[in-house]
Phi, psi and omega in degrees: 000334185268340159243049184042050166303154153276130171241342190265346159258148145351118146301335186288327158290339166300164198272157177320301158333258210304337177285330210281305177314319167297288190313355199261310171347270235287336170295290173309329171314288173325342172055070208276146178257357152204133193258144174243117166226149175210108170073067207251316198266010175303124134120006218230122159316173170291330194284305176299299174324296178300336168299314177317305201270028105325317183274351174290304180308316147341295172262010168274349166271006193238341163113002181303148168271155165244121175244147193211140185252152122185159188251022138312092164299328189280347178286261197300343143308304154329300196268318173285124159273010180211148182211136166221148234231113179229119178276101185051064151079349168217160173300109163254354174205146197184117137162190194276126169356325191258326172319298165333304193292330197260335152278036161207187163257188190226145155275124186257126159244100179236153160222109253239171164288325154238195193285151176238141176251157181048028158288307180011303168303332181300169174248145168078047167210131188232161177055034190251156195202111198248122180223125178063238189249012170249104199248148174204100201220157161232149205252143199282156176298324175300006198218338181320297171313320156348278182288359180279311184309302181315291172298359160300303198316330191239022152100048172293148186237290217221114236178104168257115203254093194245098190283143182337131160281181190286325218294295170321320225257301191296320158319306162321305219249009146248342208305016188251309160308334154316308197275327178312306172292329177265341180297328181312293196346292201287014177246000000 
């Protein structure tokens, strides 16, 4: 009922979504103590994405382990509490969003009462663009506090703090496929 099947037809008629819908049933009916889905919302509206990830949370309250494939990050940002990141057949990083989070950096958007000097200097600070009284960079995490101290110094007024998204974490460990994938492009 919840997730609005048509019961009166044949599965081979059904739309993809509703084909997608019958397997996510039949995973959760049986009340299983470990569930496996890979790529359980392709095909699933947004409305049916939330429904989903109710009924997952239900059942991690309930003591199910949950294993989840999907190249949704934001999915599995949501839903994991432990997440590992596998490149050609093996793990190269595993362990919960924040353990991940302390092997990368945050991105600083701050704003100060005079100009701030010498972040440059800092060790573990990147990308930085420093315009007026406006500074915007990113830290390595093991350095954060460094660069928080510094800009106290010149008077914050405003400090927006964004620890790596999953999305970012993942990217570490393809971005080579990427630069790779555009040199092909550009030849």
């Amino acid at each position: 009922e919840r997730f609005g099947l048509p019961l009166d037809r044949p599965i081979r008629e059904l739309s993809r979504g509703n084909r997608q819908k019958v397997g996510i049933v039949q995973a959760f009916m049986h009340r299983p103590e470990v569930l496996i889905l890979d790529e359980p919302t392709s095909g699933l509206d947004p409305l049916m994405e939330e429904v989903f990830r109710a009924c997952v949370e239900e059942r991690r309250a309930a003591g199910t382990t949950v294993l989840l494939s999907s190249h949704i990050l934001a999915e599995v940002e949501a839903l994991g509490d432990r997440v590992t990141i596998i490149r050609a057949g093996r793990a190269v990083e595993s362990g919960t969003l924040a353990d991940l989070r302390h092997l990368t950096r945050t991105s600083i958007v701050a704003e100060t009462a005079r100009p701030p000097a010498g972040l440059e200097a800092l060790s573990g600070v990147h990308d930085l663009h420093v315009q007026g009284d406006r500074a915007r960079f990113d830290v390595d995490t093991s350095h954060l506090d460094e660069a928080l101290r510094r800009l106290s110094q010149f008077g914050v007024r405003s400090l927006t703090s964004r620890p790596p998204t999953l999305e970012e974490l993942f990217l570490r460990h393809y971005g080579d496929d990427l630069d790779g994938a555009s040199a092909d492009g550009a030849a």
